[in-house]
DSSP file (Angstrom, degrees, kcal/mol; ACC not computed):
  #  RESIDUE AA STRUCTURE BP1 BP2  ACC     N-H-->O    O-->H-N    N-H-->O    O-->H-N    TCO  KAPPA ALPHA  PHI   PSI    X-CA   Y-CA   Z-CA
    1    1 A X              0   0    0      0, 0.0     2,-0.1     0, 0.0    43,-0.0   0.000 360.0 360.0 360.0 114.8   -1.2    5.4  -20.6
    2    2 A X        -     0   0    0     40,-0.1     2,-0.2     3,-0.0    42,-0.1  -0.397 360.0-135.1 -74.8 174.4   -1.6    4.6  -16.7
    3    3 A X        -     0   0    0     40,-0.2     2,-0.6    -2,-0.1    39,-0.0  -0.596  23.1-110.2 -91.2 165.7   -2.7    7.2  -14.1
    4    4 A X        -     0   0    0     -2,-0.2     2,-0.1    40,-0.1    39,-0.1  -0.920  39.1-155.3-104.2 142.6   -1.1    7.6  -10.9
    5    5 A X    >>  -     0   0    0     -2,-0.6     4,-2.9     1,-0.1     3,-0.8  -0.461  26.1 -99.8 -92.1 158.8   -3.8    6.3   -8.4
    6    6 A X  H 3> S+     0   0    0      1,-0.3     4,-2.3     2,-0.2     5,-0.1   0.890 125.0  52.8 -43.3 -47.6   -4.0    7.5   -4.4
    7    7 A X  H 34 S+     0   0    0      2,-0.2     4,-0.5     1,-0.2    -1,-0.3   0.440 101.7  60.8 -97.8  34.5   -2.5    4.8   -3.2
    8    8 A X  H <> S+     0   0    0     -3,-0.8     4,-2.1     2,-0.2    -2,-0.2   0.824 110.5  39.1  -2.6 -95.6    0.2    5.4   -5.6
    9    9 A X  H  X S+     0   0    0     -4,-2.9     4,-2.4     1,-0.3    -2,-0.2   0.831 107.4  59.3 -64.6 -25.4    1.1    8.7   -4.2
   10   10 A X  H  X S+     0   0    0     -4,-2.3     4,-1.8     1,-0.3    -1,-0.3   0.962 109.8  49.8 -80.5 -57.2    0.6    7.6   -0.8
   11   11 A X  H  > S+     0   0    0     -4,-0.5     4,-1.5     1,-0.3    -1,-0.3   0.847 114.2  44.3 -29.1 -59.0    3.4    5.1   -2.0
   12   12 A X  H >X S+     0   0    0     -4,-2.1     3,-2.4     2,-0.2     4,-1.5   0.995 107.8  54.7 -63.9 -68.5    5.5    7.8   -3.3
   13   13 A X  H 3X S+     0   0    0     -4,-2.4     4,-1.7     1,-0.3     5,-0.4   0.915 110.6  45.6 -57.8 -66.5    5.2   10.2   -0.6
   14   14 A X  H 3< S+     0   0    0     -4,-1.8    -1,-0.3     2,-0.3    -2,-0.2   0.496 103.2  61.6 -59.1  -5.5    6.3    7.9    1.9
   15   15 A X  H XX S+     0   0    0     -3,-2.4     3,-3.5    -4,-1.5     4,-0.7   0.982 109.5  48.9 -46.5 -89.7    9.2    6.6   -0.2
   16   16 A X  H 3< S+     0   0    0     -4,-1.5    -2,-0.3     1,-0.3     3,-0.2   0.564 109.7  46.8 -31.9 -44.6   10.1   10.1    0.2
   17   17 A X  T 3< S+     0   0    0     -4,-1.7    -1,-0.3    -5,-0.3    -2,-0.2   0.505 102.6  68.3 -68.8  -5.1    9.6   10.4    3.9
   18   18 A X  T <4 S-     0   0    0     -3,-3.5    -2,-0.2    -5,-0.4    -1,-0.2   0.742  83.9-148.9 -78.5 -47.5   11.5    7.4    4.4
   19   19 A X     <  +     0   0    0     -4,-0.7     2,-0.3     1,-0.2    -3,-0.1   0.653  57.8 123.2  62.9   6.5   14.6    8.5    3.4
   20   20 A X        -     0   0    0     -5,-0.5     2,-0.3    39,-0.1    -1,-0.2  -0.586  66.8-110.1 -95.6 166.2   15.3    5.1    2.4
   21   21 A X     >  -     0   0    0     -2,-0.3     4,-2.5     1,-0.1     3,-0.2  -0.709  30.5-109.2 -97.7 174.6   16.3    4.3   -1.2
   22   22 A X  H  > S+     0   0    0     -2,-0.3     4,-2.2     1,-0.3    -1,-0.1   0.876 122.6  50.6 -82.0 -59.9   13.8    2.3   -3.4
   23   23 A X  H  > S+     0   0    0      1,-0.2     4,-3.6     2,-0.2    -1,-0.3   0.808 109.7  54.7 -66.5 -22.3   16.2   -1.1   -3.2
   24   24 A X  H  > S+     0   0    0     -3,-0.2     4,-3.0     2,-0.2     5,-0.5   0.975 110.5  43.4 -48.2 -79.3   16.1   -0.5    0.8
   25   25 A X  H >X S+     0   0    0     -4,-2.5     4,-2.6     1,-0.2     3,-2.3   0.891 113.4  54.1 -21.1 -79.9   12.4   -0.5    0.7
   26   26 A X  H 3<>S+     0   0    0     -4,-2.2     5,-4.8     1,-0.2    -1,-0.2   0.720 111.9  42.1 -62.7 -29.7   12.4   -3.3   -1.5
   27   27 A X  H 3<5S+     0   0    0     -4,-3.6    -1,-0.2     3,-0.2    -2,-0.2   0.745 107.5  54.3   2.8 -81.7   14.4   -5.3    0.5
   28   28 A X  H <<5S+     0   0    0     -4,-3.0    -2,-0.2    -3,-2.3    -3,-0.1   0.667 113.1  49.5 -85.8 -30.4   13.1   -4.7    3.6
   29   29 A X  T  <5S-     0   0    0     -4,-2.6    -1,-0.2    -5,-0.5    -2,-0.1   0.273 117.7 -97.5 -99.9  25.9    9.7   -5.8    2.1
   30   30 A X  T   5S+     0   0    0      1,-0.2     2,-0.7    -5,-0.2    -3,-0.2   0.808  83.1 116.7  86.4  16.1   10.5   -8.9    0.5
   31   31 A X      < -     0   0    0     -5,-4.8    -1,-0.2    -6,-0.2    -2,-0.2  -0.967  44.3-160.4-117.9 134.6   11.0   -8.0   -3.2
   32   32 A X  S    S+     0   0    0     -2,-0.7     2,-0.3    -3,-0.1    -1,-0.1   0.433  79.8  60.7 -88.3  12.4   14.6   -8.7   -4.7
   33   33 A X    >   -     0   0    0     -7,-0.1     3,-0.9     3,-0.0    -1,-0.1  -1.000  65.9-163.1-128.7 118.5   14.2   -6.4   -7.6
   34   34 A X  T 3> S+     0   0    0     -2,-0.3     4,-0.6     1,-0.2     3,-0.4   0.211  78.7  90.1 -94.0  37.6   13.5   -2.6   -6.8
   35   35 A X  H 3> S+     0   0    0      1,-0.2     4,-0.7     2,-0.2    -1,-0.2   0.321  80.5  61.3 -93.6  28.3   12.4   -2.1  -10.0
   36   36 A X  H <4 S+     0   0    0     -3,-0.9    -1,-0.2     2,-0.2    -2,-0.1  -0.161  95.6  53.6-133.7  41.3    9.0   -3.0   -8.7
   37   37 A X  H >> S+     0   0    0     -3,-0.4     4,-1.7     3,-0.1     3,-0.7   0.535 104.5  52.2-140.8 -31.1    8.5   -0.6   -6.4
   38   38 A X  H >X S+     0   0    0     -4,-0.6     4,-1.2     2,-0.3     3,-0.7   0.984 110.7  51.2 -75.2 -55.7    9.2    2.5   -8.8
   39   39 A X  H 3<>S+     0   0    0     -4,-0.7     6,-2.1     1,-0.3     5,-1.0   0.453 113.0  50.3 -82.4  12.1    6.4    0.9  -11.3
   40   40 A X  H X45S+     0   0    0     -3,-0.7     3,-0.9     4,-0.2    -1,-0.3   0.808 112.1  42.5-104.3 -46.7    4.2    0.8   -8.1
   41   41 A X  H <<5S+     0   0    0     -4,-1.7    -2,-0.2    -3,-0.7    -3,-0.2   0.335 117.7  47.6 -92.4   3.6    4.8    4.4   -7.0
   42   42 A X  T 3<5S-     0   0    0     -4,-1.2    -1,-0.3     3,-0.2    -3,-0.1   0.492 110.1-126.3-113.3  15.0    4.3    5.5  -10.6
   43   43 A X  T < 5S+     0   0    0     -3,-0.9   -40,-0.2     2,-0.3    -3,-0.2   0.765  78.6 122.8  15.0  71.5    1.0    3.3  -11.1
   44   44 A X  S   <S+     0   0    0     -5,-1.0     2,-0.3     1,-0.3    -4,-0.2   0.328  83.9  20.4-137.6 -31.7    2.3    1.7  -13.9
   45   45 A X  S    S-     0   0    0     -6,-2.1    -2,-0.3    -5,-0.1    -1,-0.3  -0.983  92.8-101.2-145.2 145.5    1.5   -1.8  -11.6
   46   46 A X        -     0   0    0     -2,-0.3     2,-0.5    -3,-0.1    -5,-0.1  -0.168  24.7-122.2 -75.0 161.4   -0.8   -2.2   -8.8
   47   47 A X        -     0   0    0     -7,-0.2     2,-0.4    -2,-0.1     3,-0.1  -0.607  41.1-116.7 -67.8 130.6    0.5   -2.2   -5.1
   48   48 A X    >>  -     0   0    0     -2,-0.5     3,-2.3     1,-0.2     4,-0.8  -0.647   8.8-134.3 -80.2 129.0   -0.9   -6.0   -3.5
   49   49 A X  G >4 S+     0   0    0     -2,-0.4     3,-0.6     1,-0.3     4,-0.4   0.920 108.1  57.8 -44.8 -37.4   -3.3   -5.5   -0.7
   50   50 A X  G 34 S+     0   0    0      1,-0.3    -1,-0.3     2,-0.2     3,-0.2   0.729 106.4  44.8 -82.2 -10.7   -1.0   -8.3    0.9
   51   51 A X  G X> S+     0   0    0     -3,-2.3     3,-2.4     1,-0.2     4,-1.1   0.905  80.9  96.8 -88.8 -21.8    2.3   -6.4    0.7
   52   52 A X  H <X S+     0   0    0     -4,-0.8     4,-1.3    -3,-0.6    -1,-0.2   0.603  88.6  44.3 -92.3 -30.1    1.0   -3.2    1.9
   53   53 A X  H 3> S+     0   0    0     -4,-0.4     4,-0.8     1,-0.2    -1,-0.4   0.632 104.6  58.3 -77.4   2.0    2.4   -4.1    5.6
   54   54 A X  H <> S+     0   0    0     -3,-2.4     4,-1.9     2,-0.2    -2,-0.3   0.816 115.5  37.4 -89.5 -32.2    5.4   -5.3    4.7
   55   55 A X  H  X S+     0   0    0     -4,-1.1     4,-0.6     1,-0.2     6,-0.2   0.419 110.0  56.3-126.2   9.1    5.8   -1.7    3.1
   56   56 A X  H  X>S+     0   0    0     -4,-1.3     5,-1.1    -5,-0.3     4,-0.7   0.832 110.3  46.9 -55.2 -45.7    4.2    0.4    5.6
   57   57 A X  H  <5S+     0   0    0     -4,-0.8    -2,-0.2     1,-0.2    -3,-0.1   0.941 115.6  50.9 -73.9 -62.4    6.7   -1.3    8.0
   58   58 A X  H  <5S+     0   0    0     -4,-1.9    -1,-0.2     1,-0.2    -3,-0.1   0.719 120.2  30.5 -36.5 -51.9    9.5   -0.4    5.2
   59   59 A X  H  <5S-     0   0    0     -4,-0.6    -1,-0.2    -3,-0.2    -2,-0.2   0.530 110.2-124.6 -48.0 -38.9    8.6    3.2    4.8
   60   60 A X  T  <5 +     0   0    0     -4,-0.7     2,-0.4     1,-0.2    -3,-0.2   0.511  65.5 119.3  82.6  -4.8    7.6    3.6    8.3
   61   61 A X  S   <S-     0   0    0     -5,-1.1     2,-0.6    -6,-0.2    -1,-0.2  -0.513  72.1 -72.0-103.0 174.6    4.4    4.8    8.0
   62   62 A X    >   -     0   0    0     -2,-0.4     3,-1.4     1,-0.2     4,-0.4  -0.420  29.9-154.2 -55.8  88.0    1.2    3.5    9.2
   63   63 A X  T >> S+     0   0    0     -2,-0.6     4,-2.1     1,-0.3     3,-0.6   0.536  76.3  71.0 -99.6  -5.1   -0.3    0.6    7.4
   64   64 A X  H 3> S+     0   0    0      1,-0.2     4,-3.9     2,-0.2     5,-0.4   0.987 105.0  39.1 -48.5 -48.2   -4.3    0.9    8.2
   65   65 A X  H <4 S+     0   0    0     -3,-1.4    -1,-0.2     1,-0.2     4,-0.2   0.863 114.9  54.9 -84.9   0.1   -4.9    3.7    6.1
   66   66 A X  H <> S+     0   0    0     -3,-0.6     4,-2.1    -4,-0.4    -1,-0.2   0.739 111.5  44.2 -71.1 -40.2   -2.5    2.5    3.3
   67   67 A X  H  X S+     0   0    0     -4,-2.1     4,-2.0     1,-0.2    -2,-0.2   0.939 112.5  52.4 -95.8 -31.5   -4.3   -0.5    3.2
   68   68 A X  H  X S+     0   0    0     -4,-3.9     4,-1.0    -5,-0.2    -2,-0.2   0.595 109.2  53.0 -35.9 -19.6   -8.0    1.5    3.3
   69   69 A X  H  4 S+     0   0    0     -5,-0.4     4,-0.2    -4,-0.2    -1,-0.2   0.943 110.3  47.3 -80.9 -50.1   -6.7    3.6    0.4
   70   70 A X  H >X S+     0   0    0     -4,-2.1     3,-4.0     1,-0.3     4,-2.7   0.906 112.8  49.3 -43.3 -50.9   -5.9    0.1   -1.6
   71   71 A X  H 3X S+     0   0    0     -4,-2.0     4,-1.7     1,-0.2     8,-0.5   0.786 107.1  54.1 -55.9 -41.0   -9.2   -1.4   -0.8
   72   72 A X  H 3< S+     0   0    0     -4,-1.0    -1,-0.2     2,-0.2    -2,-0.2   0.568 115.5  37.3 -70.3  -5.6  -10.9    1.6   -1.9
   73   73 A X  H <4 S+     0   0    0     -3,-4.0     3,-0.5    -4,-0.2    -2,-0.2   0.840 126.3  31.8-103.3 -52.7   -9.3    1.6   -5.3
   74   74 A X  H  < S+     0   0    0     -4,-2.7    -3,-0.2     1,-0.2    -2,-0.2   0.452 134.7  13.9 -76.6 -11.9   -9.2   -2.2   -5.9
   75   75 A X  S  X>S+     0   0    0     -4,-1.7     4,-4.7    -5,-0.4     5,-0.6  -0.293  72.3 169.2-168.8  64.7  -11.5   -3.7   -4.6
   76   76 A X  H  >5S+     0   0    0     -3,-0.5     4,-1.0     1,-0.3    -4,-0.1   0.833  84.8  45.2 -47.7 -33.0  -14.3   -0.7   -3.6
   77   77 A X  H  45S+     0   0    0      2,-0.2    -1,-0.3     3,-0.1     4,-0.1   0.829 105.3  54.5 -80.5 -30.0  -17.1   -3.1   -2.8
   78   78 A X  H >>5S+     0   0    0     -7,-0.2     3,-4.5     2,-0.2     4,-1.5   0.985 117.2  48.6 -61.8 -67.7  -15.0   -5.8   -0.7
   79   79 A X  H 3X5S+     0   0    0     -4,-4.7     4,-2.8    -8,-0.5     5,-0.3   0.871 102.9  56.7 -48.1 -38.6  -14.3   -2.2    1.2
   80   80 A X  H 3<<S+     0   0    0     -4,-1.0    -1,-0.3    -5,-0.6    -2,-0.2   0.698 110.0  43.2 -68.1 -10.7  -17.7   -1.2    1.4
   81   81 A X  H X> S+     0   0    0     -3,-4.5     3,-3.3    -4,-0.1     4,-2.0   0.867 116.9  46.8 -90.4 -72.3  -18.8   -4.4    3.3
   82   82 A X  H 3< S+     0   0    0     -4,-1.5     4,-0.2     1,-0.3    -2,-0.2   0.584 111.7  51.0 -56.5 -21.3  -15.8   -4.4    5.7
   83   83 A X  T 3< S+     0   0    0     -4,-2.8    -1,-0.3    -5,-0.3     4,-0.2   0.630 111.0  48.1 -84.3  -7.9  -16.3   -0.7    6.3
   84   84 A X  T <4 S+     0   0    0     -3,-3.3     3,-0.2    -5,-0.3    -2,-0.2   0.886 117.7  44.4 -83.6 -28.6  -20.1   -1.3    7.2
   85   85 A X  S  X S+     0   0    0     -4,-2.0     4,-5.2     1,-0.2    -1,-0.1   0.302  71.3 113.0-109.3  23.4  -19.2   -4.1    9.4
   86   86 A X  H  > S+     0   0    0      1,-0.2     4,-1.1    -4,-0.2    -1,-0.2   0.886  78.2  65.4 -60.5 -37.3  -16.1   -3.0   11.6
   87   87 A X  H  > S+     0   0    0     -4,-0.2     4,-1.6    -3,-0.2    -1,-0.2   0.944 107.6  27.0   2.9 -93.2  -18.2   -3.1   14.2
   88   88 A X  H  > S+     0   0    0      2,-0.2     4,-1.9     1,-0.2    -2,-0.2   0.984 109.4  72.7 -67.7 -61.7  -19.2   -6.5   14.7
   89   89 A X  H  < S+     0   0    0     -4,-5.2    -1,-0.2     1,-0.2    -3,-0.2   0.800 109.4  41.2 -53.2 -13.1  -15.5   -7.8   12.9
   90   90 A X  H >< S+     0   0    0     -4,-1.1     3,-4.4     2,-0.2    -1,-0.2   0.965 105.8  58.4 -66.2 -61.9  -13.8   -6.5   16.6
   91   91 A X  H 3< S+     0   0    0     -4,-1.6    -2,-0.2     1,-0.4    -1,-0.1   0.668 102.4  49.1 -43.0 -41.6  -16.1   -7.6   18.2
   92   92 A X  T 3<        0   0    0     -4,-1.9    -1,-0.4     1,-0.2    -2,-0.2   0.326 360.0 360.0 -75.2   1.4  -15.3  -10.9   16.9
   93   93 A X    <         0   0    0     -3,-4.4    -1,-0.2     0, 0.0    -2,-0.2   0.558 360.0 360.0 -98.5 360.0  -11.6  -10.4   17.7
């Protein structure tokens, strides 16, 4: 049995705020099957850190904290470096 994860619902809700339909979304973000956006917003597969602007853009909502949510579920330690050193990684921009 999966769970549904944060960024999951975060997935979900903004489907839902979107007003777009699922195949729109999927579309708009590069997938040609929207059956892979339902088994993402139901966490039945994870969302890829690397689509997550393509379907912020899709949805409309904002893709920083979409992609902070991912990081924090998948890959918690990668996030924990990059959040200690946002600092310095501007700086460097």
């Amino acid at each position: 049995m999966t769970s549904k994860t944060d960024v999951a619902s975060h997935l979900e809700m903004a489907i839902k705020l979107s007003g777009k339909t699922q195949r729109e979304i999927a579309n708009e973000a590069g997938y040609s099957n929207s059956n892979i956006i339902s088994m993402m917003k139901n966490g039945i597969t994870k969302i890829p850190v690397e689509k997550i602007p393509a379907l912020a853009a899709a949805t409309g909502v904002e893709p920083a904290p979409f992609i902070r949510l991912a990081l924090q579920e998948c890959m918690p330690e990668t996030w924990k470096v990059i959040h200690a050193n946002l600092e310095a990684l501007k700086e460097d921009i």
